[in-house]
N, C-alpha and C positions, 0 to 999 in steps of 0.2 A: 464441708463435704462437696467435693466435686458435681455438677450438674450429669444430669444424660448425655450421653456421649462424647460427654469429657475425659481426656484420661484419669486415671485415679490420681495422679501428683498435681492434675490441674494443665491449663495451657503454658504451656514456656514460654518463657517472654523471649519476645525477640524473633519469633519462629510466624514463618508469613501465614495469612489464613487468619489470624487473629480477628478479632472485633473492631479492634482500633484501625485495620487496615481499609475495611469498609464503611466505616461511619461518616466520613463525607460524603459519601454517595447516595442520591436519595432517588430510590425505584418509582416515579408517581406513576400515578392513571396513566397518562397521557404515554409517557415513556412506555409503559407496557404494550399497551395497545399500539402502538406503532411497531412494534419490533418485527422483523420479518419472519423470524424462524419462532417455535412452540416448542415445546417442551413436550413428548406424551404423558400422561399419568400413570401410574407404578402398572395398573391393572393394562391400559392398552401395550406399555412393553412388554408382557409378560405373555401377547403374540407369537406366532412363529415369524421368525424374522423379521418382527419390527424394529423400526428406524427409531433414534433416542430423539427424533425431532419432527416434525413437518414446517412446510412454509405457509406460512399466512397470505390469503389475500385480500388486504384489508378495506373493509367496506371505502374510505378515507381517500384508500387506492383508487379505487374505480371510479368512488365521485371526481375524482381532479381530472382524470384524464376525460369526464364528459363535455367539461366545458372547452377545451381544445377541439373533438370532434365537431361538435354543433358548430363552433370558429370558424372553423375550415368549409364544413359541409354551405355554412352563411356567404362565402367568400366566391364557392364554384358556382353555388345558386346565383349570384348578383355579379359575375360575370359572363355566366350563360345567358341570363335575362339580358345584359346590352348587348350583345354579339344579336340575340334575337330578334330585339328593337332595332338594329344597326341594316339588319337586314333589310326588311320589312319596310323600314320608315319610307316615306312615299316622297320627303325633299331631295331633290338634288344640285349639287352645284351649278351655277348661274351658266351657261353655253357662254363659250367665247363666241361673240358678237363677229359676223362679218362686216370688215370694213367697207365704207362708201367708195365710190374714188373723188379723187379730190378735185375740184371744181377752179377754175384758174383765170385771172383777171389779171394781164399784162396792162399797163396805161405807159406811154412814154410823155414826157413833157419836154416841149420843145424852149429854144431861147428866145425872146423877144428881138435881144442885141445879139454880137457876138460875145460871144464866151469871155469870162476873166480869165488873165492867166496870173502866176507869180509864183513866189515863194510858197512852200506848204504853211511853214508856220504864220505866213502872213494873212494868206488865204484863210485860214481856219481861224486868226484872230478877229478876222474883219466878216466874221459869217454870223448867222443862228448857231451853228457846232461851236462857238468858240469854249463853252462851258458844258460841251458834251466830256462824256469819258473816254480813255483811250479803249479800245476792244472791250473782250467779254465781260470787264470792269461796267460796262454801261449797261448790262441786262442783269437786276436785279430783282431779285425775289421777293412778293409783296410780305406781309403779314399774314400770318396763315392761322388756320385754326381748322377741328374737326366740323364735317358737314353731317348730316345726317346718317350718312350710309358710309360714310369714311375716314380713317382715322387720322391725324394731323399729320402723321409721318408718311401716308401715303398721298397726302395732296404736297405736302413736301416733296416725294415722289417726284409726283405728276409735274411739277412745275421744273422740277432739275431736270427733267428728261425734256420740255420745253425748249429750256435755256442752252441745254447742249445741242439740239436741234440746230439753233439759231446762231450759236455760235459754231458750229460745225460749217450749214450753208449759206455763212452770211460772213465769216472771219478766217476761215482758215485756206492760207494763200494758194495750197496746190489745187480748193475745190475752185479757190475765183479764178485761177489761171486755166483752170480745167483739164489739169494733168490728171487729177482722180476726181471721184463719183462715191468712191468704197465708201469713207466715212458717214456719208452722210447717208448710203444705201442701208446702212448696218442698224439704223435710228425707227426706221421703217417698218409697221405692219405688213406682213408678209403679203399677204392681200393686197397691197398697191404696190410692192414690187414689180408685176408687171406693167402697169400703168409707168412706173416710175421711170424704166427700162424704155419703153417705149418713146419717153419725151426726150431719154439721152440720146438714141441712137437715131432718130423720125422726129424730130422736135415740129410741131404744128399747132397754130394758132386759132385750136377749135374748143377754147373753152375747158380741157383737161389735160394738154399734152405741151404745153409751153413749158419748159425747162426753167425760165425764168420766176415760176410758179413753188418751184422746190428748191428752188436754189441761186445764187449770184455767180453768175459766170462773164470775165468779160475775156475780149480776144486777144491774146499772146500777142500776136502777131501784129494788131493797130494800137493797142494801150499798155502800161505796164504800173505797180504801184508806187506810186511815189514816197510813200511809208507806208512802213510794214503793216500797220491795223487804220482801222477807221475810227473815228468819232461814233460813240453810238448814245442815244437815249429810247426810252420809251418805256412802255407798262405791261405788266402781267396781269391777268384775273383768271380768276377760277371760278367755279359755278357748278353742284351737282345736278343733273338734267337725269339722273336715275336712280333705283338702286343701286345698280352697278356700274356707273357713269360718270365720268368728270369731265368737265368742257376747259379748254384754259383758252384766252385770246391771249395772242402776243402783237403789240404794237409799237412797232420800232423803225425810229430813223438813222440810217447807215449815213454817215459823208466818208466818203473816200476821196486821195487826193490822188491822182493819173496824173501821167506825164507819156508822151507818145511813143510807141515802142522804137525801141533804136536797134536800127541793124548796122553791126561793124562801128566803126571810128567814127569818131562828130558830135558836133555840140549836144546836150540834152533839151530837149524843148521846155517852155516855161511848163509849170504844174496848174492843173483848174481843178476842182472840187466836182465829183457828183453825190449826187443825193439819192438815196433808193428809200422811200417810205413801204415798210412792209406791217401788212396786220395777218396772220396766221392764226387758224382756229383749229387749234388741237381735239382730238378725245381721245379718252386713254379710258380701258375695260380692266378690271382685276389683273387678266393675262399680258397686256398691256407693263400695266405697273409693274409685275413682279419678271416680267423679260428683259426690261430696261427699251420699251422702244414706243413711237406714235405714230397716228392714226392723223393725216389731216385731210379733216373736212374743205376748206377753203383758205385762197392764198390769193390777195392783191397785191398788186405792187405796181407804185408809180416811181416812176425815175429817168431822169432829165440832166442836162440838157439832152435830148437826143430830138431826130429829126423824126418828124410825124411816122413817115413813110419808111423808118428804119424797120428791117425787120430782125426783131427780138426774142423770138422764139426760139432760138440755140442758144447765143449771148444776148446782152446787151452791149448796145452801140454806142458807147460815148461820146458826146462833141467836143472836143478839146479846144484848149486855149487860142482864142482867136476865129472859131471857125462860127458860121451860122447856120441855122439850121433857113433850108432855102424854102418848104413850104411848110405851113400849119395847119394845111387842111381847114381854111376858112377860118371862125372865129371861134377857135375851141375855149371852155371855159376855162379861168386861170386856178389853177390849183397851187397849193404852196405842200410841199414835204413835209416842212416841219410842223404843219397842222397836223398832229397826231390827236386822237381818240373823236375822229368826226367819221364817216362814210367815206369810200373811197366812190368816185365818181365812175359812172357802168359805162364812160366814154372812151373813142378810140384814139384819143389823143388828150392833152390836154397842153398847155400855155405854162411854162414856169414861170411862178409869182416873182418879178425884181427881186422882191424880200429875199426870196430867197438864195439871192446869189450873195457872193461877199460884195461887199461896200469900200471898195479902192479909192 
């Protein structure tokens, strides 16, 4: 016999709706209770116009979406709190430091004899420069490492911005001929631009304003170089003197070889070697390092042969091959160039050491 609301002949096989069509499908807990839409019960349809369904909203629902809100609400909170602290905080970055101006010690050293003269390459084999480097080859960078307050890439920095200094005012031939200035202005804290300004254009022998102080200039017009770069050696250090402070020395000896300027047709005169000993004491502030330029404290520089009584405050005055220097100013003490990492002598002249001339 047929079931309840079967038909009397039974289900036809074959005919959709069947039992066998549903039997893989298995309705659990979990499926139910998720479903979005409800079913009403026979007594709620039997309302004036009710719906055969409503939507659920299921507790499951609400729970998931609190943990996203709380996420967010977490996220404005702890970014409003740093903006508040950011305010408020009572640190501020370090002041850019006003620069000193830079303090300057010309020494000339005179010849005992007259001047050698000769060939360049012979000259410079028979000298102290013989095993110097050619140009900016000869100022290199020590061994570096971070300092307390700074990180090794910026004392890296500090010292290439040194090294360009020095090879800017000490090798490159339009600042020695003193056709330009620009370069080596460009290197410069802002703050001694006018000092700096002032020694190009007023150059005076008062302890800040000697030109030969910031730079190697000699006169077009009595000397010219006899090769294109100099022999150079000498030493960098570095030293933090702050938080925010990095000290570098640079101590370097320049030979260059001159020959005497020629105007028009005629023989070229023999070549002589001079020698410029420079020590340079940099600082460089944060703003410093990251503008690419320096700040110098102090600047000696001896350099011979020249005659006592030369004055060197625009260029320096070379003696060239043959010539003497006719007074020394009494018995000044004998200094040598290539005595580098000693004092430079607070004298207004000084005597160049034999040594240091070449050995013909």
């Amino acid at each position: 016999m047929a079931g309840r609301g079967d038909p009397p002949e039974g289900t036809p096989e074959g005919v959709p709706g069947g039992e066998d069509e549903y039997r893989s499908l298995v309705f659990d807990e979990a499926f139910i209770r998720a479903a979005r839409l409800q079913e009403f019960s026979a007594r709620e349809r039997m309302g004036e116009h009710a719906l055969a369904v409503r939507s659920r909203s299921t507790r499951e629902g609400r729970s998931g979406s609190r943990p996203a809100v709380l996420l967010v609400l977490l996220i404005l909170l702890a970014f409003g709190t740093a903006i508040y602290l950011g305010a408020r905080t009572p640190y501020q970055p370090p002041v850019d430091q006003r620069a000193e101006p830079l303090r300057t010690t010309v020494v000339p050293l005179a010849p005992q004899g007259p001047v050698l003269g000769g060939a360049p390459d012979q000259l410079f084999s028979h000298s102290p420069a013989a095993e110097y480097r050619t140009g900016a080859a000869g100022i290199n960078l020590p061994v570096t490492g971070r300092t307390s307050h700074f990180a090794e890439s910026q004392v890296v920095t500090a010292l290439s911005i040194a090294k360009d200094y020095l090879v800017t005012s000490g090798l490159e031939p339009d600042v020695l001929s003193g056709a330009t200035v620009r370069p080596v202005r460009l290197l410069l804290d802002p703050d001694q631009l006018e000092q700096f300004d002032r020694s190009v254009e007023s150059p005076v022998d008062d302890g800040q304003h000697a030109l030969a102080g910031w730079l190697i200039r000699f006169d077009p017009g009595r000397v010219t170089l006899a090769e294109p770069a100099a022999r150079v050696q000498g030493t960098l250090r570095f030293e933090e003197v702050g938080p925010d402070t990095l000290d570098v020395t640079a101590d370097h000896t320049y030979t260059y070889a001159l020959r005497p300027a020629v105007q028009g047709a005629g023989p070229v005169g023999a070549a002589s070697l001079f020698t410029v000993h420079r020590v340079v004491h940099f600082r460089f502030d944060r703003e410093d390092l990251r503008m690419h330029r320096a700040e110098l404290l102090t600047s000696t520089v001896e350099a011979g042969p020249q005659a006592c009584g030369a004055d060197t405050t625009g260029s320096l005055k070379p003696l060239l091959a043959g010539a003497r220097a006719s007074d020394t100013g009494g018995v000044p003490a004998v200094t040598d160039p290539y005595a580098t990492a000693r004092p430079a002598a607070p004298a207004l002249c000084g005597v160049l050491a034999p040594s240091a001339q070449p050995s013909l």
